[in-house]
C-alpha positions as CSV (number, residue, x, y, z in Angstrom):
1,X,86.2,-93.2,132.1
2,X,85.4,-91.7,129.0
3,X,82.7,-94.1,128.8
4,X,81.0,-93.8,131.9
5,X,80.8,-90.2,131.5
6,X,79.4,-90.7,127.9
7,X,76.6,-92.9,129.5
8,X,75.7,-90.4,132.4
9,X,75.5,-87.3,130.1
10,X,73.6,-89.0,127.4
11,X,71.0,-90.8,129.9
12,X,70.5,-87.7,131.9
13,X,70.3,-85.2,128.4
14,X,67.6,-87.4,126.9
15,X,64.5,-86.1,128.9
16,X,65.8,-82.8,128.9
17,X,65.8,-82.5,125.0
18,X,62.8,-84.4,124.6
19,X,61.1,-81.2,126.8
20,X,63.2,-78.7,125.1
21,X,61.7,-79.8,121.5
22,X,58.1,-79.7,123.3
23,X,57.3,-83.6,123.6
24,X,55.9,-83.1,127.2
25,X,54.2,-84.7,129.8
26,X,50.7,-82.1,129.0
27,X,51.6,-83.2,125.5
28,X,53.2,-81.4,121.8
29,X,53.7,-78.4,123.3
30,X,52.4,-75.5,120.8
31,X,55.2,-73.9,118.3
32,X,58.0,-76.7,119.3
33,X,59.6,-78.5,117.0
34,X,57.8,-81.4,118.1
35,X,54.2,-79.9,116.4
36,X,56.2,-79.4,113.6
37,X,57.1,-82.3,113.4
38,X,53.8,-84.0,114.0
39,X,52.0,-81.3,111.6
40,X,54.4,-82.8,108.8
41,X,53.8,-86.7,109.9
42,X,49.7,-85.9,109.2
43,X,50.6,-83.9,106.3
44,X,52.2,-87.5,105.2
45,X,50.2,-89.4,106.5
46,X,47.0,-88.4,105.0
47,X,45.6,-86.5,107.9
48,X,46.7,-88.6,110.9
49,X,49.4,-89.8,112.8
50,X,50.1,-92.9,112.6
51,X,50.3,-95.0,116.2
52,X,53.3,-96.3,116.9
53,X,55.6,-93.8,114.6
54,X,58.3,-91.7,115.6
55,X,56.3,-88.7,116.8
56,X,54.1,-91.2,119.0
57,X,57.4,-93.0,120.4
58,X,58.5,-89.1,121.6
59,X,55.6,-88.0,122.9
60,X,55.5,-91.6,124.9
61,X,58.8,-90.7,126.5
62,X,58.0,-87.3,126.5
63,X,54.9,-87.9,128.8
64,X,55.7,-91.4,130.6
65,X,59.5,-90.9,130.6
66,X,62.2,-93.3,129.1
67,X,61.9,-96.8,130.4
68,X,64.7,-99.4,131.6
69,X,65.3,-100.6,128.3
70,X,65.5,-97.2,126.7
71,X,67.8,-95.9,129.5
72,X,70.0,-99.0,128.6
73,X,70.4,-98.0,124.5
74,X,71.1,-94.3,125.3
75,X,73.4,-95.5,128.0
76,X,75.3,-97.8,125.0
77,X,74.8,-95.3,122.6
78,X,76.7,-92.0,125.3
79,X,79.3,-95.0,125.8
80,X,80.3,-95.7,122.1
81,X,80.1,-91.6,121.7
82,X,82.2,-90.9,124.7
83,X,85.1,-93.2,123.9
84,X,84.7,-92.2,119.9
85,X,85.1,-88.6,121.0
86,X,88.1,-89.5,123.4
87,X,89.8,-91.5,120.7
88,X,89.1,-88.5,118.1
89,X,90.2,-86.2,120.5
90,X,93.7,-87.6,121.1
């Protein structure tokens, strides 16, 4: 069960901190950690950043949503936290 719920909280949390750091669907929202993040990528990066990086991968599911095959890895990932968490916890 442990599991499941794992799964469920981590598939369903994703979105919501993607928008809570400011990777939204109108784009880096001003302030967030997400232009932070993206000022210090261009910093790196010589001016720009780069396609296909971290901060584009965000702002991708930050604007298009998570896909099927994203949903699936978090879903793993909440899984293998859940029952690490359970296991920890007794």
């Amino acid at each position: 069960m442990e599991y499941v719920v794992g799964a469920a909280v981590t598939v369903v949390a994703a979105p919501l901190a993607l928008s809570a750091a400011g990777f939204t669907a109108g784009g880096i929202a001003a302030g967030s950690i997400g232009a932070k993040l993206m000022a210090m990528c261009a910093a790196a990066g010589g001016g720009g950043v780069p396609a296909g990086g971290l901060v584009a991968g965000l702002q991708s599911a930050g604007a298009a949503g998570i896909g099927l095959v994203g949903k699936a890895a978090l879903a793993s990932l909440g899984a293998l936290i859940g029952g690490r968490l359970f296991k920890f916890k007794n």
